[in-house]
N, CA, C and O of each residue as an XYZ file, in Angstrom:
820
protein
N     -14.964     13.782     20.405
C     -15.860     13.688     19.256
C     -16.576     15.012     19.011
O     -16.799     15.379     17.857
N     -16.897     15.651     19.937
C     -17.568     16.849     19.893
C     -16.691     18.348     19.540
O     -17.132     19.397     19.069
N     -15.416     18.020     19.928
C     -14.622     18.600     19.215
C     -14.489     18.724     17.425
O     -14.742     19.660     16.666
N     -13.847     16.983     17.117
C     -14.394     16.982     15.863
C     -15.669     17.814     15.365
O     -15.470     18.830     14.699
N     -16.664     17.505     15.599
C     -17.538     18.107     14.939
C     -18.178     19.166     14.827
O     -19.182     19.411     14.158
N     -17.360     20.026     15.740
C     -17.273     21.641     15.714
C     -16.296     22.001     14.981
O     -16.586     23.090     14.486
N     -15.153     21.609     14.607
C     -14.176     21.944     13.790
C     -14.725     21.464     12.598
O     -14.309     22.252     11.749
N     -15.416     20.628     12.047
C     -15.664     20.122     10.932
C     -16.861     21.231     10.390
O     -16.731     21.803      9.308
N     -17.817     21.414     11.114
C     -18.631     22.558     10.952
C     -18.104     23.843     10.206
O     -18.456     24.411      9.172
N     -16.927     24.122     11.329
C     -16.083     25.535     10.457
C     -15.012     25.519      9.404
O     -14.208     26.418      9.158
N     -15.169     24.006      8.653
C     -14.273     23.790      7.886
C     -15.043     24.025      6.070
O     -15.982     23.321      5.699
N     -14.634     24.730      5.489
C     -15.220     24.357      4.003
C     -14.301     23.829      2.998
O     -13.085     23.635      2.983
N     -15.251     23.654      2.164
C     -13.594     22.521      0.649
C     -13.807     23.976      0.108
O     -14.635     24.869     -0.071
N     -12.541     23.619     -0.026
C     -12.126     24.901     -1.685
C     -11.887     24.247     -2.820
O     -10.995     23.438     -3.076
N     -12.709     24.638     -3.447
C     -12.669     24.115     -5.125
C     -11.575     24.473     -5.455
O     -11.161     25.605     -5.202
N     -10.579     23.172     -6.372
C      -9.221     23.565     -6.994
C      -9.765     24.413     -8.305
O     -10.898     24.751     -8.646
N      -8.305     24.628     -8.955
C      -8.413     25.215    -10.273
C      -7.378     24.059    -11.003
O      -7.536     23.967    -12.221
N      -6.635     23.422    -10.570
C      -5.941     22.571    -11.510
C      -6.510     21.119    -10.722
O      -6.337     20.991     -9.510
N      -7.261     19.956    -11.610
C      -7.388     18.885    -11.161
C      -6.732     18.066    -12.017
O      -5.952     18.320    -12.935
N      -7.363     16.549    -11.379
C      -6.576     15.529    -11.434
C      -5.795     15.148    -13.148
O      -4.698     14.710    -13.496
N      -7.261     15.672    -14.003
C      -7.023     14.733    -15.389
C      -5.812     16.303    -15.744
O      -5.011     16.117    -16.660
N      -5.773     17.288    -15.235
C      -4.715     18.139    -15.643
C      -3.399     17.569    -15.470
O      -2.464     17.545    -16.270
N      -3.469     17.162    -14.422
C      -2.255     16.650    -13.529
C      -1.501     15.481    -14.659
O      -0.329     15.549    -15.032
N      -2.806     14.105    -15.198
C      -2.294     13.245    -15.376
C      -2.086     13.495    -17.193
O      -1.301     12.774    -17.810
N      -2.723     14.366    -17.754
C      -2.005     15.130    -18.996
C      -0.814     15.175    -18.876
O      -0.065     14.472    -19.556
N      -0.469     15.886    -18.119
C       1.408     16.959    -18.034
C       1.398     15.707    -17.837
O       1.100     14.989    -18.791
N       1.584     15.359    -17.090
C       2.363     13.461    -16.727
C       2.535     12.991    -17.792
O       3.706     13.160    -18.129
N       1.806     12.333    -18.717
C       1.645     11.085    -19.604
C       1.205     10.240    -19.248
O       0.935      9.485    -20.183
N       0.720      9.567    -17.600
C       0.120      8.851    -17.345
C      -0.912      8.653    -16.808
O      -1.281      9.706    -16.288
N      -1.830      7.602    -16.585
C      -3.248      8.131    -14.948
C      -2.419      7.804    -14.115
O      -1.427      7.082    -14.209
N      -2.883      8.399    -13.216
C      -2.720      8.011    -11.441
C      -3.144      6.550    -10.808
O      -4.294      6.184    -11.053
N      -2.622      6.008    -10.309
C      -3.375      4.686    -10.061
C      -2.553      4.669     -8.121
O      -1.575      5.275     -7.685
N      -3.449      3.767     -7.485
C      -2.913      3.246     -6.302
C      -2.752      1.777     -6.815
O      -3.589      1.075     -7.382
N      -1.190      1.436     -6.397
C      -0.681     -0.127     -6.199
C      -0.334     -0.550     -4.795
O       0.692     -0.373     -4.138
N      -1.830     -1.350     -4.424
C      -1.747     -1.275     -3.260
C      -1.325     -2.738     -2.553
O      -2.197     -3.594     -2.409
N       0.188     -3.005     -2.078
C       1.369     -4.190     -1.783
C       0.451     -4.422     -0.270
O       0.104     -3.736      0.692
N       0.339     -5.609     -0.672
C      -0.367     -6.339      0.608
C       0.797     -7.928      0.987
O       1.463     -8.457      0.097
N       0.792     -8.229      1.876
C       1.322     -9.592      2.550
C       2.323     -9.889      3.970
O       2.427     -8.974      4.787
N       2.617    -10.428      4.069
C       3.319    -11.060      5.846
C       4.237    -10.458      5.570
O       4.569    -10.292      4.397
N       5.211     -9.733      7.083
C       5.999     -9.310      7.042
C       7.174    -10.014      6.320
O       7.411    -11.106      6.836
N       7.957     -9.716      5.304
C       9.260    -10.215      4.593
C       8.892    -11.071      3.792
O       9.625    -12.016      3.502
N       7.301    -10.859      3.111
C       7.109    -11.181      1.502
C       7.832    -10.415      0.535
O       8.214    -11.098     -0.414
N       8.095     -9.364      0.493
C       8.251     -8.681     -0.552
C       8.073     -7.518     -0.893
O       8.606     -7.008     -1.878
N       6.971     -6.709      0.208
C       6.325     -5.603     -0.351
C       6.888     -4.360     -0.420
O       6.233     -3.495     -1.001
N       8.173     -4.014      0.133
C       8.664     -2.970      0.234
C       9.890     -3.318     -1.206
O      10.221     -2.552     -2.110
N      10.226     -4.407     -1.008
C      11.338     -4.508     -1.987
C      10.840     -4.186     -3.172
O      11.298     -3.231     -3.799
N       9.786     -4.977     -3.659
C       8.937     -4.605     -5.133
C       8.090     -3.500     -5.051
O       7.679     -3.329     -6.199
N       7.660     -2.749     -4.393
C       7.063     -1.782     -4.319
C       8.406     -0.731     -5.066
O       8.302     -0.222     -6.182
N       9.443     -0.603     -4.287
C      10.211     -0.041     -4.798
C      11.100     -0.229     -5.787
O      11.837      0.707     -6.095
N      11.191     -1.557     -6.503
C      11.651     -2.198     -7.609
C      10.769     -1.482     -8.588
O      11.428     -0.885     -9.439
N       9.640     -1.384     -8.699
C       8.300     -1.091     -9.436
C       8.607      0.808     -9.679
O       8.436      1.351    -10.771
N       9.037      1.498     -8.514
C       8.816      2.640     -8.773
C      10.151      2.623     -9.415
O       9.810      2.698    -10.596
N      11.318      2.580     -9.421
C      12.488      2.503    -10.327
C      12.237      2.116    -11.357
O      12.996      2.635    -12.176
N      11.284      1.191    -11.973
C      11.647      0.960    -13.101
C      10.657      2.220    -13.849
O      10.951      2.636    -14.970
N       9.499      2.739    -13.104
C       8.461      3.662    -13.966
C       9.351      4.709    -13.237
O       8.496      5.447    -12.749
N      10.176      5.052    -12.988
C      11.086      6.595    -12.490
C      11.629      6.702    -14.160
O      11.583      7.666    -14.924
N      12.207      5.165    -14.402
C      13.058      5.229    -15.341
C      12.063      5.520    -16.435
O      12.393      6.660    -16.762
N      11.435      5.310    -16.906
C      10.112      5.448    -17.949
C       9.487      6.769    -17.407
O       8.282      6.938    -17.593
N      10.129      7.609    -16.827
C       9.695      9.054    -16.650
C       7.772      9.369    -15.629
O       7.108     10.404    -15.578
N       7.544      8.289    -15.146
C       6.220      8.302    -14.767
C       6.857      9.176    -13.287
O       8.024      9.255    -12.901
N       5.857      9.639    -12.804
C       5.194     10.578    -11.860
C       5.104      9.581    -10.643
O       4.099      8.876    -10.728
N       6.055      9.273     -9.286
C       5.660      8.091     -8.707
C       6.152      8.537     -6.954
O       6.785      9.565     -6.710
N       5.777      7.687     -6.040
C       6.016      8.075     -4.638
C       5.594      6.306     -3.676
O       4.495      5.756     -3.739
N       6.663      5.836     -2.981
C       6.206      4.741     -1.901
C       6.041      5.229     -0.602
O       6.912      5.715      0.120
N       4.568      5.023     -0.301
C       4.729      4.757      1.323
C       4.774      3.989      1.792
O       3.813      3.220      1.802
N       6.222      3.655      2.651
C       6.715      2.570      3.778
C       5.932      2.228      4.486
O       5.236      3.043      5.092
N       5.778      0.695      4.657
C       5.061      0.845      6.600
C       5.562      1.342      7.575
O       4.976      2.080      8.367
N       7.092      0.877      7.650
C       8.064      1.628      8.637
C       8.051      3.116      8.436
O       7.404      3.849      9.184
N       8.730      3.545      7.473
C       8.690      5.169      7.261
C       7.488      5.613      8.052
O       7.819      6.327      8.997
N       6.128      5.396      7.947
C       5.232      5.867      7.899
C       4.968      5.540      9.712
O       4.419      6.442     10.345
N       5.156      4.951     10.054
C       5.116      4.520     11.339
C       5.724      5.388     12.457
O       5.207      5.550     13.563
N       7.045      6.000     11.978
C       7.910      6.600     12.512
C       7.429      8.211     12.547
O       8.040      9.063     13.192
N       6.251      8.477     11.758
C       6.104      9.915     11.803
C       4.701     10.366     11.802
O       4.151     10.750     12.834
N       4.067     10.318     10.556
C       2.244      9.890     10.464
C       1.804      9.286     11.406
O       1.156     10.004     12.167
N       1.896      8.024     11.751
C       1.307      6.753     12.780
C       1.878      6.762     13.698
O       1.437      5.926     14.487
N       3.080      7.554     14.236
C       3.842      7.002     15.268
C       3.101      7.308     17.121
O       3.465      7.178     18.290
N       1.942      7.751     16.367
C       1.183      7.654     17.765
C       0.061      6.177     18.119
O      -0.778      5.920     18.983
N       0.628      5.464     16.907
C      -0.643      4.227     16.711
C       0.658      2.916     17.198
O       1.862      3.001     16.955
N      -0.069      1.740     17.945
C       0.756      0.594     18.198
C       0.113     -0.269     17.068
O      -0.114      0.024     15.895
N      -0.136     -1.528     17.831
C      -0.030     -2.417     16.989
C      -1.314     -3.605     17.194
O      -1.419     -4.764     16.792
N      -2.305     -2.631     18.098
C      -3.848     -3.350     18.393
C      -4.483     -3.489     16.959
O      -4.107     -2.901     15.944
N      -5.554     -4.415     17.081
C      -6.636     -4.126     15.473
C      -7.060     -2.828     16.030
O      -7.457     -2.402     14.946
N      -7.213     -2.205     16.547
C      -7.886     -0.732     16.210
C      -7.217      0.175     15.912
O      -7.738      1.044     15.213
N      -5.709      0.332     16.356
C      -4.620      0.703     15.732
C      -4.034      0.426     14.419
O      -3.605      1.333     13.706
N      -4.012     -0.623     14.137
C      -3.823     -1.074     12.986
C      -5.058     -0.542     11.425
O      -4.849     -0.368     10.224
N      -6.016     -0.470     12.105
C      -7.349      0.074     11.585
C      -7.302      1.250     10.933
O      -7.610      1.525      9.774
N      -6.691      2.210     12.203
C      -6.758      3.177     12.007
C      -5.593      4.087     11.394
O      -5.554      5.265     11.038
N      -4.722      3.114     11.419
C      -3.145      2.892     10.399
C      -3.384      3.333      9.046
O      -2.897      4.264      8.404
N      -4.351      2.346      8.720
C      -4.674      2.061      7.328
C      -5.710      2.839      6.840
O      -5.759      3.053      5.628
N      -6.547      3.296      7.588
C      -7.411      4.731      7.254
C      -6.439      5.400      6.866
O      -6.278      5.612      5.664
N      -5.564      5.886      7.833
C      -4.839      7.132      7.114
C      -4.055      7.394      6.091
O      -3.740      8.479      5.601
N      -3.707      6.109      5.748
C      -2.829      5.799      4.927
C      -3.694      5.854      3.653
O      -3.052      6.385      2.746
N      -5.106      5.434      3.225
C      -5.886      5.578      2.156
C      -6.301      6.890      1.981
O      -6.839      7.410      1.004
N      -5.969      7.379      3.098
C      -6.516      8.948      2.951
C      -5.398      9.516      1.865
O      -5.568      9.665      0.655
N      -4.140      9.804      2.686
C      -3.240      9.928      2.142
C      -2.854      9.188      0.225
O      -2.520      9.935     -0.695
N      -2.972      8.107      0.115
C      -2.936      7.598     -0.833
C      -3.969      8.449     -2.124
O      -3.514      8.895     -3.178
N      -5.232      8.499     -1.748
C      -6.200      9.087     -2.233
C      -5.559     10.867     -2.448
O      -5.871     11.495     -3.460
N      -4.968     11.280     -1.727
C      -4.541     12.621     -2.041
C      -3.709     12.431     -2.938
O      -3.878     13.062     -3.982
N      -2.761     11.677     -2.852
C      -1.483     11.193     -4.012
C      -2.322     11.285     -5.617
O      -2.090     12.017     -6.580
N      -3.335     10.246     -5.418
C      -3.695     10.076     -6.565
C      -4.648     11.473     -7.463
O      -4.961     11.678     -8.636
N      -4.767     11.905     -6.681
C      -5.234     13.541     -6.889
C      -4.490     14.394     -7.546
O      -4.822     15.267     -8.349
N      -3.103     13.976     -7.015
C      -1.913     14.751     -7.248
C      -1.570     14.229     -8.898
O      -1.342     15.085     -9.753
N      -1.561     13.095     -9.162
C      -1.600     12.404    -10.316
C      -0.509     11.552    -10.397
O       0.091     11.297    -11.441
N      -0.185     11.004     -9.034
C       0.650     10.248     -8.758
C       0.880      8.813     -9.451
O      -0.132      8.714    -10.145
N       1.573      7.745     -9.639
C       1.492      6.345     -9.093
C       1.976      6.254     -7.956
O       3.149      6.501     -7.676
N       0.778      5.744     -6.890
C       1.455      6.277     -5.592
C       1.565      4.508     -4.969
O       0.507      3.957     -5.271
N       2.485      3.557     -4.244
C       2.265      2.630     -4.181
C       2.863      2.458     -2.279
O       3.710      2.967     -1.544
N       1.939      1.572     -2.218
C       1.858      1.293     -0.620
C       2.332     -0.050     -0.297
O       2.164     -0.940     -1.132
N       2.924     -0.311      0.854
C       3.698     -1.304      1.188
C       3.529     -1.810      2.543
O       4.483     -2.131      3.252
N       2.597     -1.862      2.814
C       1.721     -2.544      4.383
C       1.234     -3.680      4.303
O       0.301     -3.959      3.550
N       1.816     -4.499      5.088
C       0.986     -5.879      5.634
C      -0.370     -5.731      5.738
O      -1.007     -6.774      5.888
N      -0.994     -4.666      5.695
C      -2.350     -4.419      6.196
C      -3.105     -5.940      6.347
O      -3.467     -6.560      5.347
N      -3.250     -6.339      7.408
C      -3.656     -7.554      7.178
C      -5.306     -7.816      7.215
O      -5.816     -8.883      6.873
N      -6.020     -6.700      7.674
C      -7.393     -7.429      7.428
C      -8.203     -6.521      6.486
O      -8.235     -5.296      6.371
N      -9.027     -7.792      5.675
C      -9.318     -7.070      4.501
C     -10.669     -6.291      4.488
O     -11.205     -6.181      3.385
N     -11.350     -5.683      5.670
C     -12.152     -4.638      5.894
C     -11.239     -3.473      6.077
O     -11.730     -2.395      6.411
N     -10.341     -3.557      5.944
C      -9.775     -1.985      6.317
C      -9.375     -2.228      5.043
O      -9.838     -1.209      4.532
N      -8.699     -3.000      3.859
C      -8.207     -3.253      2.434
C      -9.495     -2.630      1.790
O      -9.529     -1.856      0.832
N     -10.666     -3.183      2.596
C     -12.130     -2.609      1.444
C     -12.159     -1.380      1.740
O     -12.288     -0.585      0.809
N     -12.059     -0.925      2.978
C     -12.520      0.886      2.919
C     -11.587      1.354      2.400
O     -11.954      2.150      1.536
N     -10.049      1.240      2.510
C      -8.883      2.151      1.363
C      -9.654      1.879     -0.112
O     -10.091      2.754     -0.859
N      -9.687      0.830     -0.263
C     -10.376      0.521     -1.621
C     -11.984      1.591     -2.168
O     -12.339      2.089     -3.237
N     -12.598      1.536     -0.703
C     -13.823      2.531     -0.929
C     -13.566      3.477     -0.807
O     -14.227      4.088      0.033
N     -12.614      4.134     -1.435
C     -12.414      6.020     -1.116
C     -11.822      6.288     -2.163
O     -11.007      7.204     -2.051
N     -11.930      5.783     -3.261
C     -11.804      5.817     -4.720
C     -12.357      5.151     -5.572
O     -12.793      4.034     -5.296
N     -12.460      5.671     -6.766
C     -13.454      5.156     -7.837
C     -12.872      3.898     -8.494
O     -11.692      3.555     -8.572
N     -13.897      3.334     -8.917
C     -13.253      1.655     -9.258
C     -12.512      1.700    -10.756
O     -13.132      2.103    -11.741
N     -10.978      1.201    -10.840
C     -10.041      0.716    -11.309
C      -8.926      2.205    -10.527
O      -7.932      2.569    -11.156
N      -9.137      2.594     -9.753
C      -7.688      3.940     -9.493
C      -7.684      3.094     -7.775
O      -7.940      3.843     -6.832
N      -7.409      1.656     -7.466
C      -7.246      0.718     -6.430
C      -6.760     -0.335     -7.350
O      -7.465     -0.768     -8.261
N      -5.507     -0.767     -7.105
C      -4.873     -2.345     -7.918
C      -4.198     -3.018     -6.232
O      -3.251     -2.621     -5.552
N      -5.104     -4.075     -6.034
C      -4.579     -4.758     -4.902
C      -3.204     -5.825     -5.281
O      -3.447     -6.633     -6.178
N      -2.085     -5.872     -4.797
C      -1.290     -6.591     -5.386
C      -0.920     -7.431     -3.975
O      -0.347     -6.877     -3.038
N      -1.424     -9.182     -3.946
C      -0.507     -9.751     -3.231
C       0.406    -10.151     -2.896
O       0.270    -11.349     -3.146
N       1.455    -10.010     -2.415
C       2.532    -10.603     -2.125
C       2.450    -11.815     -1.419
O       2.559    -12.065     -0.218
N       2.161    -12.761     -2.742
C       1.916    -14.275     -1.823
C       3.244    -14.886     -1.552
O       3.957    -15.207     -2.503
N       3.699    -15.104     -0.105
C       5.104    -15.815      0.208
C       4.876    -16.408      1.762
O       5.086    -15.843      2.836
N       4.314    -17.904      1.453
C       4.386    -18.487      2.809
C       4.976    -18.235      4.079
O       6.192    -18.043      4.111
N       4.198    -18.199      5.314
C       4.915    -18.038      6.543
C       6.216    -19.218      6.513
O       7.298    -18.650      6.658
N       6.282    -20.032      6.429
C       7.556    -20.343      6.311
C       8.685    -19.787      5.686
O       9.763    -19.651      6.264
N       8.341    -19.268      3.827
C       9.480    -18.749      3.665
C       9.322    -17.533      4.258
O      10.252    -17.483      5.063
N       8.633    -16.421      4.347
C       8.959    -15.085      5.457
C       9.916    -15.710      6.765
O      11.108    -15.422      6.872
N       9.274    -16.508      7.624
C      10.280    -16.261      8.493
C      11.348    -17.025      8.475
O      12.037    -17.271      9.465
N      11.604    -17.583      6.952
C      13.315    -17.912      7.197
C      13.649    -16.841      6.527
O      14.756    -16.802      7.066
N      13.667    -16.165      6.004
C      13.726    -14.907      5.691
C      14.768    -13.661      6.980
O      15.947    -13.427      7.247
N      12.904    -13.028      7.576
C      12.982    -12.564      8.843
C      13.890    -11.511      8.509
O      14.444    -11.050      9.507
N      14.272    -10.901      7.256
C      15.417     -9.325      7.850
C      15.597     -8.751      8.704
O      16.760     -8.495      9.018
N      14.334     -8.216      9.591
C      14.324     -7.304     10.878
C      14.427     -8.578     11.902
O      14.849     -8.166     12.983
N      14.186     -9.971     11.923
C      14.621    -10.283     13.309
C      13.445    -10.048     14.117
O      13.561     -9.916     15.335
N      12.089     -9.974     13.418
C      10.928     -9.907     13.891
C       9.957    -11.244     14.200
O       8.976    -11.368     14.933
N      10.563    -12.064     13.440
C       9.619    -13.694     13.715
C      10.558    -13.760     15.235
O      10.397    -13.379     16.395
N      11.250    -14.234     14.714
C      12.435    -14.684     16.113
C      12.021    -13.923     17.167
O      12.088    -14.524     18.239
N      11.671    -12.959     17.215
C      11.131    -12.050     18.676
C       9.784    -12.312     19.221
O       9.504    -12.337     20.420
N       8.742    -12.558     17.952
C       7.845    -12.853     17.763
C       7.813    -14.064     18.523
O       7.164    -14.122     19.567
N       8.512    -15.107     18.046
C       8.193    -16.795     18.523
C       8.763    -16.844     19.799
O       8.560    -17.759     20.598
N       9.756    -15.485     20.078
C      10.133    -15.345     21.816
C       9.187    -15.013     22.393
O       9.154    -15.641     23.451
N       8.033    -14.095     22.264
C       7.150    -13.516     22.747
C       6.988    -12.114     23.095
O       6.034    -11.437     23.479
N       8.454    -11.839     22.794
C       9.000    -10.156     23.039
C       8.233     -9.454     21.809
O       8.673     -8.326     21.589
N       7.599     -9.699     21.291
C       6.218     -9.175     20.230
C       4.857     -9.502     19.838
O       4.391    -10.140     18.894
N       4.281     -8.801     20.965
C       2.558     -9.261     20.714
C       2.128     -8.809     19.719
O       2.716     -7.990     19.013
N       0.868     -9.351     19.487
C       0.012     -9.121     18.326
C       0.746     -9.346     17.222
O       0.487     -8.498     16.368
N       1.782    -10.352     16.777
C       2.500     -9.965     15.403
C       1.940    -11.265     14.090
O       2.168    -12.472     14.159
N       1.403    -10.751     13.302
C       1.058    -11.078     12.149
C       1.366    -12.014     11.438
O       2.383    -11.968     10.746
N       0.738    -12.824     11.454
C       1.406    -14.624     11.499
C       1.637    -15.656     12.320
O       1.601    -16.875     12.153
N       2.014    -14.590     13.736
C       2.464    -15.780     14.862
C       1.539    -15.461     15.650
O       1.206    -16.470     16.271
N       0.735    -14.262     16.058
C      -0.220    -13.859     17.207
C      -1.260    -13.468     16.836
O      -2.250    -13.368     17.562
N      -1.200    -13.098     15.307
C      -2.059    -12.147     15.153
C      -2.544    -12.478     13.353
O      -1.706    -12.451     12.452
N      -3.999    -12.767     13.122
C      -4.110    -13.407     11.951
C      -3.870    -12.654     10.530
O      -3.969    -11.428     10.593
N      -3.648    -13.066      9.592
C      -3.194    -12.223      8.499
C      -4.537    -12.856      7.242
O      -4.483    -13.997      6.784
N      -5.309    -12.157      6.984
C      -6.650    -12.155      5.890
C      -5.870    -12.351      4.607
O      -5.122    -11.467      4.189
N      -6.032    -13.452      4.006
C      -4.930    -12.945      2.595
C      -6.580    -12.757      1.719
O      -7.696    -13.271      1.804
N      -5.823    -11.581      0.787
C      -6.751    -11.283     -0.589
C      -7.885    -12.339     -1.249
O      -7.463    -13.324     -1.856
N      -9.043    -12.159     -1.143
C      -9.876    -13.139     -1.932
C      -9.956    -13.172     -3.566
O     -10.193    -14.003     -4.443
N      -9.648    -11.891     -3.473
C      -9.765    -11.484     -5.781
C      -8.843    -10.524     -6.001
O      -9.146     -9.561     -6.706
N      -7.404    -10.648     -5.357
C      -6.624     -9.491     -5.963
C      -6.727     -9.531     -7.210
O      -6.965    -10.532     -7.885
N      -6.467     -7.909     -7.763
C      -5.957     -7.930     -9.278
C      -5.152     -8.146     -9.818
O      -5.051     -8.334    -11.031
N      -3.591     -8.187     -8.159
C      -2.689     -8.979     -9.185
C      -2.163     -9.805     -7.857
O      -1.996     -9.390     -6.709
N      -1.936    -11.284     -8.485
C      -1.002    -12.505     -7.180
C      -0.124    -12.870     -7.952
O      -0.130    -13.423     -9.052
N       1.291    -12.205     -6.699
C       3.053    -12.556     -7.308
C       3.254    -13.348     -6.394
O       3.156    -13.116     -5.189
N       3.608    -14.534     -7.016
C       4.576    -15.344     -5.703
C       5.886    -15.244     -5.224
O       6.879    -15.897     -5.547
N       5.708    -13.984     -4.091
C       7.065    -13.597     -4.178
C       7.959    -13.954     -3.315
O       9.058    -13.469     -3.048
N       7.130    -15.265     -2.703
C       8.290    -16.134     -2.324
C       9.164    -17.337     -2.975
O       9.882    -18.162     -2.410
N       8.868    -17.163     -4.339
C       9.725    -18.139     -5.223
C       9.899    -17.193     -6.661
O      10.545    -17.636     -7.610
N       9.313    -15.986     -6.695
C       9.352    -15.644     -7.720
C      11.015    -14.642     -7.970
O      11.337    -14.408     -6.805
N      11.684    -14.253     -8.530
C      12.541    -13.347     -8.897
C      11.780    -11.974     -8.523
O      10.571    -11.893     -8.740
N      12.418    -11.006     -8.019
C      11.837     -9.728     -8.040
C      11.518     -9.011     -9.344
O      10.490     -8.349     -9.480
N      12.536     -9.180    -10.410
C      12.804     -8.679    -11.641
C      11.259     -9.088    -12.667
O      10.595     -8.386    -13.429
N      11.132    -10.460    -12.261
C       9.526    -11.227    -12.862
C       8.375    -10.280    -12.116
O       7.491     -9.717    -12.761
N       8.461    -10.216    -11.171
C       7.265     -9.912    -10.229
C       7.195     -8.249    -10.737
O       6.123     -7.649    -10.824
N       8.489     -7.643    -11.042
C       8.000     -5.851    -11.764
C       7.779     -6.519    -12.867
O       6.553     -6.515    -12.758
N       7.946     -7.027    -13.734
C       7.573     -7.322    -15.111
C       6.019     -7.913    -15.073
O       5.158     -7.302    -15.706
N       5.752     -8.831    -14.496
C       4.100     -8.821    -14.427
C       3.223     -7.345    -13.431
O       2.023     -7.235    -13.681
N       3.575     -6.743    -12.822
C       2.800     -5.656    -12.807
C       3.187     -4.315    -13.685
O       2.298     -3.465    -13.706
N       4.044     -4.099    -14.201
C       4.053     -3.140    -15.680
C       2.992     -3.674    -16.695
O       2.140     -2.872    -17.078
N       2.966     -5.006    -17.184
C       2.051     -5.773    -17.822
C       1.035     -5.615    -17.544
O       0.368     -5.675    -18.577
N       0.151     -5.349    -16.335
C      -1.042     -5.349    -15.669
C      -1.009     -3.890    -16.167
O      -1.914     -3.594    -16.947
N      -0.065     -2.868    -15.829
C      -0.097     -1.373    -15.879
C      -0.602     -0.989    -17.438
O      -1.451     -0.108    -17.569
N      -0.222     -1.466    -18.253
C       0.317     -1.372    -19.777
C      -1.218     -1.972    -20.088
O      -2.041     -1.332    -20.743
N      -1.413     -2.964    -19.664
C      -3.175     -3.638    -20.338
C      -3.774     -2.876    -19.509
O      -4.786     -3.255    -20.099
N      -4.171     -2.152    -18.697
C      -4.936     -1.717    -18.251
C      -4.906      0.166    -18.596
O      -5.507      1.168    -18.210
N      -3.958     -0.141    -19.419
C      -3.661      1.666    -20.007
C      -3.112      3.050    -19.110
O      -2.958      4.243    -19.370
N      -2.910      2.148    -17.880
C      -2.091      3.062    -16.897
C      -1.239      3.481    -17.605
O      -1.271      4.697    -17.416
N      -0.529      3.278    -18.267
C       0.859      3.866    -18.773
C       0.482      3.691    -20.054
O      -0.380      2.867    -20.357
N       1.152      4.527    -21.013
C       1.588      4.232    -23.024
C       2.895      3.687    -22.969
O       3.229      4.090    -24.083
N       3.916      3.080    -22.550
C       4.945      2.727    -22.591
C       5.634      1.440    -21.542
O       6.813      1.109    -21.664
């Protein structure tokens, strides 16, 4: 800690010369975080990235961070404790928050399951540049689901702490947007958040 705060001492900000509303000019669009919340093998990586294909195709400015991806390189010094997990998701809002600087649509795809760490990503940006999107899809249908073969390990025990079976999952009290994307079509579920994008003036198109 005392480290930290000797390095932080000799650190100063440098004022940019090109900011955000420059950024989201040249673009055509604002920057927004779409931030994919729910149990492992709701949905969130699939529509996260369904979502950026279709605004790639509509020329928007866009980037997903994986949970996995992100795990493997950023986090790959973090397991899978709540304080790990905590501190997962700090970095990941950090990061996100730089995206949106950049003048990104930058969209995230983490189970993040408890929603004090959902509020501080949420508190490190100004209110409407945070769109919480649930991926509501019952533990039942996730783990008949199961792609990775993670419940099944899970209900073996060969995976502690796992999210649903060991480990509790907070669902959203007021997202801004709930897809049921365990009965819904993927194709519906990008079509109601473009809709959300479009009324809320994220995008002209």
């Amino acid at each position: 800690m005392q480290k930290e705060k000797v390095t932080n001492q000799n650190t100063h900000w440098h004022e940019p010369t090109i900011f955000r509303a420059d950024r989201e000019k040249q673009n055509g669009h604002r920057s927004v975080i779409l931030w994919f919340t729910g149990l492992s093998g709701a949905g969130k990586s699939t529509l996260a990235h369904a979502v950026e294909d279709e605004l790639h195709r509509r020329g928007a400015r866009t980037f997903v961070l994986d949970g996995d991806n992100v795990r493997k390189a950023l986090c790959k010094d973090l397991g899978f404790t709540d304080t790990d997990r905590t501190e997962n998701i700090r970095r990941i809002g950090e990061v996100s928050r730089l995206m949106l600087d950049a003048g990104l649509i930058v969209m995230t795809a983490f189970i993040s399951p408890f929603r004090k760490d959902r509020d501080l990503a949420r508190s490190l940006v100004a209110p409407g540049d945070f769109i919480e999107v649930y991926c509501n899809a019952g533990l039942t249908v996730c783990e008949s689901r199961d792609p990775k073969g993670l419940y099944k390990k899970a209900r073996a025990g060969q995976i502690p702490e796992f999210t649903g079976i060991s480990s509790p999952y907070e669902a959203p009290e007021a997202p801004e947007l709930q897809l049921a994307t365990g009965t819904t079509p993927v194709e519906q579920c990008v079509a109601q958040v473009m809709d959300y994008l479009r009324s809320g003036k994220y995008l002209s198109v």
